[in-house]
C-alpha positions, -999 to +999 in steps of 0.1 A: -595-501+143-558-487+140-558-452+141-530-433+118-516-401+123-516-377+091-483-357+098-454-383+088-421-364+093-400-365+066-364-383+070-349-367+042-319-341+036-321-315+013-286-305+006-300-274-021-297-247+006-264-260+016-246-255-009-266-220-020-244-216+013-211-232+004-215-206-030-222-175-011-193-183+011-171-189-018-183-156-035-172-137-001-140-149+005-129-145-029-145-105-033-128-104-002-088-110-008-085-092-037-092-061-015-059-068+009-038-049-009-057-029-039-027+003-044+002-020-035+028-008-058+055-038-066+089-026-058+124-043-054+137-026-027+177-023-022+191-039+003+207-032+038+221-042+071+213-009+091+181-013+110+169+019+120+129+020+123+109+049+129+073+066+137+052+058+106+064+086+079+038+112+072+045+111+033+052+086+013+069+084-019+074+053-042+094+047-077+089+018-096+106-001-119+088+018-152+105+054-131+068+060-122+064+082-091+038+077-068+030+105-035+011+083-007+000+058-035-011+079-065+005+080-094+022+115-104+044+128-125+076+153-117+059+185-116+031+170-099+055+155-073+069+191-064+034+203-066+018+182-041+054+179-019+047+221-020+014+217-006+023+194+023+054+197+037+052+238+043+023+233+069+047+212+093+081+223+107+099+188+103+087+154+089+103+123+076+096+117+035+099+080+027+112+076-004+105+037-020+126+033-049+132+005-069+166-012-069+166-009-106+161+025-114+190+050-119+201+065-094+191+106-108+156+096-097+161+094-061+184+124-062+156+144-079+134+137-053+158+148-024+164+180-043+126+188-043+127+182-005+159+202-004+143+229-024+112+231-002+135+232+033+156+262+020+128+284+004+102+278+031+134+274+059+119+238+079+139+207+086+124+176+063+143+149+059+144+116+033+146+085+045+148+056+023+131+027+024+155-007+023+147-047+026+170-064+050+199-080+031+195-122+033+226-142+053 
């Protein structure tokens, strides 16, 4: 009498969870680099061969190409600029305004923002100073 066992294990694969898996994986990676840079603003920046770097500024202000101003990544108009610039820079004594502009633009928009600095410094008597941003220039 040949005795038999009644659990066989099964040999097969089942390659269902797997790629339930592969999917998820795919799902996270791609949710995940379209958050590296979610307010990147696109700029041409001019270029230069001075190379003077700095402590991280404490404002930041960008011009694109459509003469957009942006303060620390949010999109403003002029009187909004010298609005928030009003509220910020009086608390501090002396701090370093970044000023991204866009190779393209004229020239009258990057003046208009060192004459809201400038404007701030002699009413409110501190020592803030713009600093702008370049690319260094290819050999």
């Amino acid at each position: 009498m040949a005795i038999q066992t009644r659990n066989k294990r099964k040999t097969d694969f089942s390659m269902a969870s797997m790629s339930d898996i592969v999917f998820l994986l795919l799902i996270f990676f791609m949710l995940t680099s379209t958050l590296v840079a979610p307010n990147a603003i696109k700029l041409l920046l001019p270029q230069s061969n001075s190379r003077a770097i700095e402590a991280p500024p404490k404002i930041t202000i960008s011009i694109n190409k459509d003469l957009n101003y942006f303060l620390d990544g949010v999109q403003v108009n002029e009187e909004a600029l010298k609005t928030g610039l009003m509220e910020k820079l009086p608390n501090r004594e002396s701090t370093s305004v970044r000023l991204e502009a866009d190779k393209s633009i004229p020239v009258q928009y990057v003046v208009n923002v060192i004459d809201i600095v400038n404007m701030i410094n002699k009413k409110y008597n501190t020592k803030h100073k713009v600093i702008m941003a370049t690319s260094p220039k290819k050999r």
